[in-house]
C-alpha positions in Angstrom: 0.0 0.0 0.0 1.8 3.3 -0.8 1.6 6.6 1.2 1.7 9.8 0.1 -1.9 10.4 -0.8 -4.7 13.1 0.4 -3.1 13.7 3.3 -4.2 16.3 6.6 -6.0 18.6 5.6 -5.6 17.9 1.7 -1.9 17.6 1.5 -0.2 15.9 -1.5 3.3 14.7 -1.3 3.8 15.5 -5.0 2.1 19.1 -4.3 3.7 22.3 -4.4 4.2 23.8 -0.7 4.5 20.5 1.1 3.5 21.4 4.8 6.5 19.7 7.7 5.8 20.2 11.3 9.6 20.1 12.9 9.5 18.8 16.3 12.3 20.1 18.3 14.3 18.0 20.7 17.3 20.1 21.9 18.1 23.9 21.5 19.2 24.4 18.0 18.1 20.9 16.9 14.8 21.8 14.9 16.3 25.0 13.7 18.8 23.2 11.5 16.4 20.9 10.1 13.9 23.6 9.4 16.1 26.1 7.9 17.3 23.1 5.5 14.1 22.9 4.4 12.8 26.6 4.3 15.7 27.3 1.9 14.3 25.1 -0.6 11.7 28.1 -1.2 8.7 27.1 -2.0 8.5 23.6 -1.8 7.9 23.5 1.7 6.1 25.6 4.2 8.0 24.6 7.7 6.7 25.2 11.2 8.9 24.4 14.0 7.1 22.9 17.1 9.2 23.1 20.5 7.4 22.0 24.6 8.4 25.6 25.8 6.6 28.5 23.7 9.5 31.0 24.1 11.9 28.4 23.2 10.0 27.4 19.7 9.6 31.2 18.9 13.8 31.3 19.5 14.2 28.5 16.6 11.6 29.9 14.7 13.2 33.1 14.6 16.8 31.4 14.1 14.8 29.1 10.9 13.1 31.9 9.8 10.1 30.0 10.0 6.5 29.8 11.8 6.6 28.6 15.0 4.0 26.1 17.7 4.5 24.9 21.5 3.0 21.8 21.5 3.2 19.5 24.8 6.1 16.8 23.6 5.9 15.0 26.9 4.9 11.2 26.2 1.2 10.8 27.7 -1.8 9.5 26.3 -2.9 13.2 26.9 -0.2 14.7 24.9 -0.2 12.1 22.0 -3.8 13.4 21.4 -3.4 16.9 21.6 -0.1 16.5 19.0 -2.1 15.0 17.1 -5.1 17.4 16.9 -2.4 19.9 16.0 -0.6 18.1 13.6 -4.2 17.8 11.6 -4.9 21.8 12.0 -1.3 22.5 11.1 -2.3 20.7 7.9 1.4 18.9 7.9 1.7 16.1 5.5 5.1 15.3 7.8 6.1 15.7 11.0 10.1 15.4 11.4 11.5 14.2 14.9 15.5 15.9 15.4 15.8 14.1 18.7 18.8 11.5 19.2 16.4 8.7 19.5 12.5 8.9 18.1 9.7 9.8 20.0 6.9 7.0 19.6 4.2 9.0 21.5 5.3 11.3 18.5 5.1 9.1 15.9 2.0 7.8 17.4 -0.1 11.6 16.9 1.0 11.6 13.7 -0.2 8.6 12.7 -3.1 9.9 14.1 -3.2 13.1 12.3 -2.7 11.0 8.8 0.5 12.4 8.7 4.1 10.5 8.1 6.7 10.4 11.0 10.5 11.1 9.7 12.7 10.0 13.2 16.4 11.7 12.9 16.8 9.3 15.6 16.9 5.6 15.6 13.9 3.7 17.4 13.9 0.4 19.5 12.5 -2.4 17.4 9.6 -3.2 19.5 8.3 0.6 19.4 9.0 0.3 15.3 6.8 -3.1 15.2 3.6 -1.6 17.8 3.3 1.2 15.2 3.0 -0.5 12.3 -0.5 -2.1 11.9 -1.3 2.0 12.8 0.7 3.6 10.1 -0.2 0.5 7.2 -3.8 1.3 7.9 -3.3 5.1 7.9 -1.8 4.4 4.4 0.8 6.7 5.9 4.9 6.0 6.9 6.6 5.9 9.5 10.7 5.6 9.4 13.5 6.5 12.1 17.1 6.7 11.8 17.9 9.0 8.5 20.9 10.4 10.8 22.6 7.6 11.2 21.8 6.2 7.6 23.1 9.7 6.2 26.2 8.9 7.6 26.4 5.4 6.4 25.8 6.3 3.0 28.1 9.3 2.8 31.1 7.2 3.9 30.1 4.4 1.8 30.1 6.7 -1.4 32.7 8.8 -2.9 32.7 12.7 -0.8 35.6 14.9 0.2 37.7 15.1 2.8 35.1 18.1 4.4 32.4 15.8 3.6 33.7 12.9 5.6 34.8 15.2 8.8 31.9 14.3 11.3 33.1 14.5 14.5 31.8 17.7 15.2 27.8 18.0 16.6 27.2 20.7 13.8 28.7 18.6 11.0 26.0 16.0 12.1 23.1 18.0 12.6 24.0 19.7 8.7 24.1 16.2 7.0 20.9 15.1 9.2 19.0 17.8 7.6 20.2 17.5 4.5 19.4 13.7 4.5 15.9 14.8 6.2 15.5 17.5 3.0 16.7 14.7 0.1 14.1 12.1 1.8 11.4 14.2 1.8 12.0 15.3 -2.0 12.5 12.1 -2.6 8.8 11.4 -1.1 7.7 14.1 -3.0 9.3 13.6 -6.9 8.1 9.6 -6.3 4.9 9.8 -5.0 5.3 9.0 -1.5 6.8 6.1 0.8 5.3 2.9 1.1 2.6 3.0 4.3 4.1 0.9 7.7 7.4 1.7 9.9 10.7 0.6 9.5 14.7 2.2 9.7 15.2 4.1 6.7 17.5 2.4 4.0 20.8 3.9 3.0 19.8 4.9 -0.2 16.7 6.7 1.2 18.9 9.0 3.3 21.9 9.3 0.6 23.1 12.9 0.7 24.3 14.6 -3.0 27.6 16.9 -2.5 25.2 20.1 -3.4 22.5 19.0 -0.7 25.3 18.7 2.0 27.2 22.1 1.3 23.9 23.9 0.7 23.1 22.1 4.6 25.9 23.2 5.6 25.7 26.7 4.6 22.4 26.7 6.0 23.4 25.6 9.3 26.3 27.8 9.8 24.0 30.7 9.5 21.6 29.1 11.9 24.4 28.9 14.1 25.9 32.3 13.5 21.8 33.3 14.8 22.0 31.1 17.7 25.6 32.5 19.0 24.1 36.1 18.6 20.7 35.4 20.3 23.5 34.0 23.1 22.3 32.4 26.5 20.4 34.5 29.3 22.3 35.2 32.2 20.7 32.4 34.3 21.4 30.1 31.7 24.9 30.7 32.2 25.4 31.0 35.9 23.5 28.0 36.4 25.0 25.5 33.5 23.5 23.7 30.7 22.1 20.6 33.2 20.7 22.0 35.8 19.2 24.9 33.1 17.5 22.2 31.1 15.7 20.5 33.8 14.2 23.7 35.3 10.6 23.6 35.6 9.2 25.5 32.1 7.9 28.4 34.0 10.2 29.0 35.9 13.1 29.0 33.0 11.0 30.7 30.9 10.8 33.7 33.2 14.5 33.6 33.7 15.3 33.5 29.6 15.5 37.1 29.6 17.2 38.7 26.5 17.0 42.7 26.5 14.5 43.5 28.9 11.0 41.7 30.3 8.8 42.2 32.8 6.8 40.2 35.3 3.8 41.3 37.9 1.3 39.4 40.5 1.0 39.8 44.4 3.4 39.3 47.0 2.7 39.1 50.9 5.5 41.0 52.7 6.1 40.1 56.6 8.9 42.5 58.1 10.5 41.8 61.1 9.2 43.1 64.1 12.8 44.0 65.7 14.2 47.7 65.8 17.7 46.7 63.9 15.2 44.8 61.6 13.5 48.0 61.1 16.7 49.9 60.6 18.5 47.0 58.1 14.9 46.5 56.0 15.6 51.0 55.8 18.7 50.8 54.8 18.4 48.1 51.8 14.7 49.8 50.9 13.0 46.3 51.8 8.9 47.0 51.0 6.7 47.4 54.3 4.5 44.4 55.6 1.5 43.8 53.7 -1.4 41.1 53.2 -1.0 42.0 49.3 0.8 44.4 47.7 1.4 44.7 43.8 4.2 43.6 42.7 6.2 44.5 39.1 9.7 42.8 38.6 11.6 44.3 35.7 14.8 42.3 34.8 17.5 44.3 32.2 20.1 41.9 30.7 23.0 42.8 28.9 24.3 39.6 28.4 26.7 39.5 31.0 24.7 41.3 34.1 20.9 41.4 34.8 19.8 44.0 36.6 16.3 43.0 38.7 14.0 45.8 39.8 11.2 45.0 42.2 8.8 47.1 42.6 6.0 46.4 45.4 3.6 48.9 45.1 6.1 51.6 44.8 8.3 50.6 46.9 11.8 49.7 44.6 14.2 47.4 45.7 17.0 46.6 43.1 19.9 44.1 42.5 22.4 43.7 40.2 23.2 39.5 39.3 26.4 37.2 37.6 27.5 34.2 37.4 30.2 33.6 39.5 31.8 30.8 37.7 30.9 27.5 38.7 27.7 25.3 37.7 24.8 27.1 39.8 27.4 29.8 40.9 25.8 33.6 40.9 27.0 36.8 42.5 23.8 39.4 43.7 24.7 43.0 44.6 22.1 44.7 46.9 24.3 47.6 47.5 26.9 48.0 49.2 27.0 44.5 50.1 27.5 41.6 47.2 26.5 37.9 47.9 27.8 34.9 46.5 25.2 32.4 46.0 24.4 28.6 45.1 21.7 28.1 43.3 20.4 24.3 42.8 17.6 22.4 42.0 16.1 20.9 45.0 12.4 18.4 45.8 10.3 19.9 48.4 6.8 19.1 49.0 6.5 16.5 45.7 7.6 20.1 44.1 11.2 20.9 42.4 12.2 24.2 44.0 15.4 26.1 42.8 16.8 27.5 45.7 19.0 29.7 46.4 21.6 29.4 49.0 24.5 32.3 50.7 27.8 31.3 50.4 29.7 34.2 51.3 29.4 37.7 51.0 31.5 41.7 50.8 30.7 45.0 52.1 32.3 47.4 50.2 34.9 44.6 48.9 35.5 43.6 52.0 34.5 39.9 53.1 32.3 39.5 56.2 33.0 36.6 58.8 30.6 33.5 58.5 28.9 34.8 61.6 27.8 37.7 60.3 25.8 36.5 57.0 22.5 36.1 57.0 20.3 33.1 56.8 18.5 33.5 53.8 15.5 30.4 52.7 15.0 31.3 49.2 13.3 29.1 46.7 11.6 29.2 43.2 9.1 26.8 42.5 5.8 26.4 40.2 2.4 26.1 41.9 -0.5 24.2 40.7 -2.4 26.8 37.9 1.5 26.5 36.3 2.4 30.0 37.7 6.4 30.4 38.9 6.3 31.5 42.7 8.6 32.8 44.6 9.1 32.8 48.8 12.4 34.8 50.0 12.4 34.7 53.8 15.8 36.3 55.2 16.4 36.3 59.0 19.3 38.5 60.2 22.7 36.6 61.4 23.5 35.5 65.4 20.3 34.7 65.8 18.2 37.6 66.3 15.0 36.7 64.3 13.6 37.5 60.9 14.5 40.4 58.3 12.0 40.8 56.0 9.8 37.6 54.6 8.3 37.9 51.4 6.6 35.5 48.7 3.7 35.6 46.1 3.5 34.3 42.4 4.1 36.5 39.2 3.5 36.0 35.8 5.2 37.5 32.9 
């Protein structure tokens, strides 16, 4: 039974303007793959789709390309949901760039009548459960095209450049290209035959002009990336502990240029005089059941600057990384902290708190005795919001600072 019919929403694989919805996997990854594909003009129209909103605008934007969040997470809940986007979208082909394939992925677009091209390779057993699904759907399903890409370019005769494929971008520049000759492949043939299986060599064989014209395309994609460059939390906290931040609260520290935040805070002061003189002195807000609140964070790529404003009340502070994973510097003048931030379970919750190290007044280090005790932690509550609860008491003992916590959305 061959594929490549009336597909979603009345796509043909031989049509002009083939729709391909690009699933992202990593930053970067569904950039390439898209912009690979968008410079073919008008053969395709490309979308890339990416679990975080903000982060599938950011390879959009490096593509070119339109952009969708779509919830990648494998759930019966999600699979549906792809899928009834993938059928809006009107994609004839949804393209996986992860390392290995996403069944729930290739599941939805089964669903969606669409055909599933996997970058990655797939177990066997996944391969097998899907295709009864994808014969009857009269629609294919095939993983691997990285790896077969590779196989056929050092099988055949290429150049010295050609063959260099150590490097991660050299990879993801003959993936797409091998992603871009399958599909126009698909298209020039009439379509792959229905069911799910590893590609074949030949299916995934790269010409010399398809690589260099992936490769030019991918070296402006990365020229994009390097100048869109990584937030400041991004840095000071390091690529690990960065990617497995709950999405709201990364998605309020991705802050490039300027962004603002506001909800409702609850402010508890302490009730001590040098409380009251020390809250003065660094222009902590007064107590309140629920007061306004505004955060303002200004990045220029090395140093964020946070204003918070709690119903007119402005307290600011200047943050760094300090070097070091999780590793940040916070200068509430004229003292500057070193903190560690990490990712931490609470409650059944993951928090990302943030924990005083050491810290200067006027350059000068204080003694351990004299720091504060500071319980800060970040954390997302359950209508998805990012919270915050920073509770400072003053050092030797002598009770709370200034509490204050509430949720913000930006």
């Amino acid at each position: 039974m061959q594929g490549g019919g009336q597909l979603a929403g009345g796509q043909a694989m031989g049509g002009q303007g083939l729709r391909v919805l690009v699933a992202a996997a990593q930053r970067g990854g569904g950039a390439w793959v898209a912009a690979a594909l968008a410079a073919r003009g008008d053969a395709f129209a490309v979308t890339v789709a990416a679990a975080d909103a903000r982060e599938a605008r950011a390879e959009a934007v490096t593509a070119g390309v339109a952009a969708l969040p779509l919830p990648l997470a494998p759930s019966p809940a999600s699979v549906a949901e792809i899928a009834v986007a993938v059928r809006q979208s009107r994609a004839a082909a949804v393209v996986d760039t992860g390392r290995r394939a996403r069944p729930s992925l290739a599941a939805a677009a089964v669903a969606a009548g669409a055909h599933y091209v996997g970058v990655g390779a797939a177990e066997a057993e996944a391969t097998a459960a899907l295709d009864s699904a994808a014969r009857a759907a009269g629609v294919a399903v095939v993983t691997g095209v990285g790896r077969a890409a590779e196989c056929a370019l050092l099988a055949g005769e290429c150049t010295a450049e050609e063959r260099r494929l150590e490097g991660r971008g050299a990879r993801e520049a003959l993936a797409a290209a091998a992603v871009v000759a399958l599909l126009e492949r698909w298209r020039s043939g009439g379509g792959p035959a229905a069911g799910a299986r590893e590609v074949t060599a030949a299916e995934a064989e790269v010409t010399p002009r398809q690589w260099k014209a992936a490769a030019r395309q991918h070296s402006a994609g990365a020229e994009a990336e390097q100048r869109r460059g990584r937030s400041v939390f991004e840095a000071g906290l390091g690529a690990r502990c960065w990617a497995a931040l709950p999405l709201a609260i990364r998605a309020l520290h991705d802050v490039a240029g300027q962004a603002r935040a506001s909800g409702t805070a609850v402010v508890e002061r302490g009730t001590s005089a040098l409380a009251a003189v020390v809250c003065a002195l660094f222009r902590f807000p007064q107590s309140s059941p629920a007061v306004p609140v505004t955060v303002t964070m200004t990045s220029d790529g090395v140093t964020e600057r946070w204003e918070r404003n709690f119903g007119g009340a402005v307290l600011t502070s200047h943050l760094r990384p300090a070097g070091g994973e999780g590793a940040m510097f916070e200068r509430f003048p004229p003292v500057t902290f070193r903190l560690h931030l990490h990712l931490a379970e609470q409650g059944g919750r993951v928090e990302l708190r943030y924990d005083v190290i050491s810290a200067t007044l006027l350059g000068v280090p204080l003694p351990r005795f004299l720091l504060p005790v500071s319980s800060t932690a970040e954390y997302v509550d359950d209508q998805g919001r990012f919270c915050f609860d920073v509770d400072v008491s003053l050092p030797l003992g002598l009770g709370r600072l200034v509490r204050y916590r509430g949720c913000l959305v930006r």
